[in-house]
N, C-alpha and C positions, 0 to 999 in steps of 0.2 A: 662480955663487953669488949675487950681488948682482940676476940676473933671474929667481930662485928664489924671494930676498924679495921683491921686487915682486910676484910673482904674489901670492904670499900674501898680503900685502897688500893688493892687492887683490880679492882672494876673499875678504877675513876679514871679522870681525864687523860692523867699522863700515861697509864697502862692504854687507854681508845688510842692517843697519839703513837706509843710505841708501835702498838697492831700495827697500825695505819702505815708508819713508815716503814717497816716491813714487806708490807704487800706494796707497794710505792717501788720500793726495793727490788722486790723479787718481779714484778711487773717493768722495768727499766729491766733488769738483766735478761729475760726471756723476749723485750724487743728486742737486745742486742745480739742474741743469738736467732732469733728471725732473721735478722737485717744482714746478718752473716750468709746466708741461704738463699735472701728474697729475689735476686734475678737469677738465680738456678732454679727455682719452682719449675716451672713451664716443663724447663729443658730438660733437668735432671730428674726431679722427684715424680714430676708429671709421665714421661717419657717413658721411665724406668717402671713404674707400677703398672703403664698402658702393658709395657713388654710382657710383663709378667700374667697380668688378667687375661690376653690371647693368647699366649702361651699356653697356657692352663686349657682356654676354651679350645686349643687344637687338637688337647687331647694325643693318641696315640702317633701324630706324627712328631710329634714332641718327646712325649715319655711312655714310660706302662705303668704311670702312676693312677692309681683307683680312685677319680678322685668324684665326690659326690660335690654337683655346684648346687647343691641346697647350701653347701657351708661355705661358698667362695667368697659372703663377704666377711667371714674372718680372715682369709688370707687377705682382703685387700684390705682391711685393718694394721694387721699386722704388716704387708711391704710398703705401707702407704708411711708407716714411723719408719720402719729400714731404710728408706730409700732417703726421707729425710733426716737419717741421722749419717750417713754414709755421705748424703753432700755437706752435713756440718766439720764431719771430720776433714772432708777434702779441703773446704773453705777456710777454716781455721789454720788450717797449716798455713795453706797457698797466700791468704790476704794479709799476713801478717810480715811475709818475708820482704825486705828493707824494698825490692823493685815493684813488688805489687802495692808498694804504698805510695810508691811516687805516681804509678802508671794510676790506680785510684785516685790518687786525687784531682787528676786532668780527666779522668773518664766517668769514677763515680767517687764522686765527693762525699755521696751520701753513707758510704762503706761506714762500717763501726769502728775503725781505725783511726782511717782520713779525718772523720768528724767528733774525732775526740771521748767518744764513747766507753774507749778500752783501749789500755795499752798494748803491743806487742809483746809486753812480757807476760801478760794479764794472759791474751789469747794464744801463749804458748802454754799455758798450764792447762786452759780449757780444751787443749789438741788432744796434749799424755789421757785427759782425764774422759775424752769422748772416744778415743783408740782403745783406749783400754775399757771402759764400758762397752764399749760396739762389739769388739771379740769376744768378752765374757759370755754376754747376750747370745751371740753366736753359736757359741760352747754348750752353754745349760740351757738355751730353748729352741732360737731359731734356726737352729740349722747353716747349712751353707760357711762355714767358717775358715773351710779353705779356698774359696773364692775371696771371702772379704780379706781374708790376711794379704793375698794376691794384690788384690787391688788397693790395699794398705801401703803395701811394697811399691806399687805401680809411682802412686801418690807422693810417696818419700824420693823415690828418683825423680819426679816430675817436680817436685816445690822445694827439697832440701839439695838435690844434687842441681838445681835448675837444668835438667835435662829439656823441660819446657822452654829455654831462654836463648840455648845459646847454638840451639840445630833444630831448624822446621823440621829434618826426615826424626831425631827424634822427639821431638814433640809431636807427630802427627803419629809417630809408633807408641807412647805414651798412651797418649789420648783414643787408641785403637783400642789398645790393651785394656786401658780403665774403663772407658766406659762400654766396655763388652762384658770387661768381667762384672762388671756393676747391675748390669742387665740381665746376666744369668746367673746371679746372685739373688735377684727380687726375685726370677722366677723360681728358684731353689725354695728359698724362703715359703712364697705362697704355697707351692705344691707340701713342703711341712706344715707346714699351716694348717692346709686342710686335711690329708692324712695327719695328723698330729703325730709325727716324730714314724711313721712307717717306713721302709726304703721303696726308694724306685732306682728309677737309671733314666739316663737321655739315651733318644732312639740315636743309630750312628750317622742319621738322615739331619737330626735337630745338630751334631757336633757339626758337622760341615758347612749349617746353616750361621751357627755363631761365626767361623769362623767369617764367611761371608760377609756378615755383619760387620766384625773388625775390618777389613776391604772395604764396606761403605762409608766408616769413620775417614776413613787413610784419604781415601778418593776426594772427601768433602766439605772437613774440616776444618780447613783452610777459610771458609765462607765466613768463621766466625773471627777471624783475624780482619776483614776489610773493614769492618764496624770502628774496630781500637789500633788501627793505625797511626795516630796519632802521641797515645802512650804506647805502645808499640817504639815507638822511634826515641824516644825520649828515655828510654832505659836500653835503648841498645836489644832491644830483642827480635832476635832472627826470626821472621816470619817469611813469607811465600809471597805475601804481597811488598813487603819492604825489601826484599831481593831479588824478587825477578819484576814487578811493576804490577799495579791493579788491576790492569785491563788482561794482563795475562793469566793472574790468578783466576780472576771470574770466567775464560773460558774452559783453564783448563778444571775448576769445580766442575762448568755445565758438563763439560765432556763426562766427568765423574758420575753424572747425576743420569745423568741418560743412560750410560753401559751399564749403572744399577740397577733402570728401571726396567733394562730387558733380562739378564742377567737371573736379576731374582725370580722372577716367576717362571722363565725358563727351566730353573731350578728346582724347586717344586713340580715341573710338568703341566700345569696351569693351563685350560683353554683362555678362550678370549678375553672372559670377564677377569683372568688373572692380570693383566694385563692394560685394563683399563686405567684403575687406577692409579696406579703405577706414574704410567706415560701423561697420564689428567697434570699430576703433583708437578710431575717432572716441568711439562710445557710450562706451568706456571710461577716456578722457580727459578727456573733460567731465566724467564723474560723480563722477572723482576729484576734479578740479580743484575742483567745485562744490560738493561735499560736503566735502570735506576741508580744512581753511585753516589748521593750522600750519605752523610754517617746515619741517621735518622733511617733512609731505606736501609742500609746495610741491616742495622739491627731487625728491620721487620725481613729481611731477605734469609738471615740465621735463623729465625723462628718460623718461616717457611720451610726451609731445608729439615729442620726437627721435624715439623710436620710431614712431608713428603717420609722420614725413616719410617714414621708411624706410618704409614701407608704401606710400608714395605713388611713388615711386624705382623699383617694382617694376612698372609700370603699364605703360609702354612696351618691357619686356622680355614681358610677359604678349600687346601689340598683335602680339609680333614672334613672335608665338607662337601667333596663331589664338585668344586665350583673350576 
């Protein structure tokens, strides 16, 4: 009788209520860790996974990794969480330091900080605790661990040293660094992914192509400053367009966008069709950029430019391919 009531007691209402605000619970913290991420999807986790699944499909001018794409979509299972936890770690840091919370609140109010969601001391603990999951991970599965530590490092100098803040050549050297390493990171990862844990190497053809790649950050970067000019100015932070003037950032981007789009496929040795789209992305980038200059285009002008790199991403699968 008495383990009758118990049950029921513990089945009853106030135990459904407990559940209930539990999952309440853990549903509020996991939007709040979305909402940390949510306008780096696109750029970052989108961008980064693309890199890595053409990479993979280039095949030998890439690596001499063996790889079977019967199994490519467990690697992009697998870089598709990498990629998104590698920008929770960046964003945790970065949106909780005292100027990104001013600059959020004039640019995105909606951030998990600005809007009350979590403290800064809250999201300095969820940093230590997604850092150090990320590298473990790294360790005992995924592979690539001395890239991510890299771009850990990159990270710490970019949001704790505000190397981001207080010199555009380094933040634009920064932001070269990280999100290159972050890039041949994902594709590290997929390639263990699908060999599960076998070695390869990158061909000496793919290192000079990364490198390359950090030279497109440097050249173009900049385009995502014209957007948040506004907090931008209101924390004192050195950007490209708040010290030399708007109109001279967005030619000297174009200038950027153009020498890349001959550049890279030159690079690879590319006929015509290397070529095409390339110069397509480019023309349509600049003319945005150039012609358009409110904050509203700005933001669609940076997620043109992401698009035009994916463009450039596709160049060495196009070599590996006779195009």
């Amino acid at each position: 009788m008495g383990n009758e009531e118990n049950e029921k007691t513990a089945h009853g209402p106030g135990s459904e209520k407990s559940q209930m605000s539990v999952m309440k619970s853990f549903a509020y913290h996991l939007k709040t860790l979305w909402l940390f991420t949510k306008s780096d999807m696109p750029t970052s986790t989108g961008i980064n996974s693309t890199f890595a699944v053409v990479g993979v499909l280039a095949g030998p001018s890439i690596s001499d990794a063996n790889i079977d794409l019967s199994d490519l979509w467990k690697g992009v299972l697998v870089t598709l969480y990498f990629t998104w936890h590698l920008t929770l770690c960046f964003n945790l840091g970065n949106q909780r330091q005292p100027s990104s919370i001013i600059e959020d609140g004039v640019n995105k109010p909606w951030r998990p900080i600005p809007a009350g969601r979590i403290t800064p001391e809250a999201a300095r603990v969820c940093h230590l605790v997604a850092v150090i999951t990320m590298l473990g991970l790294c360790v005992a599965v995924l592979g690539a661990w001395q890239e991510t530590a890299f771009y850990l490092f990159c990270t710490w100098l970019y949001n704790e040293q505000a190397w981001g803040d207080k010199s555009w050549w380094k933040r634009a050297l920064m932001n070269a660094c990280g999100i290159t390493t972050n890039r041949v990171a994902s594709l590290h990862v997929v390639i263990n992914a699908i060999q599960q844990g076998d070695q390869f190497r990158f061909t000496d053809k793919a290192l000079g192509w990364f490198l390359i790649c950090a030279g497109i950050v440097i050249g173009t970067i900049q385009v995502q400053d014209l957007r948040d000019q506004e907090g931008d100015a209101e924390i004192d932070r050195q950007t490209l367009p708040l010290l030399i003037g708007d109109a001279e950032t967005r030619w000297i981007a174009a200038a950027g966008v153009w020498f890349f789009s001959l550049v890279s496929p030159l690079y690879w040795n590319l006929g015509i069709m290397g070529y095409i789209i390339p110069v397509l992305a480019a023309a349509g980038v600049t003319a945005h950029m150039l012609m358009y200059r409110t904050r509203e285009r700005d933001q669609l002008s940076f997620r043109l430019v992401a698009v035009w790199w994916v463009s450039l991403y596709f160049l060495p699968m196009m070599k590996s391919h006779g195009m």
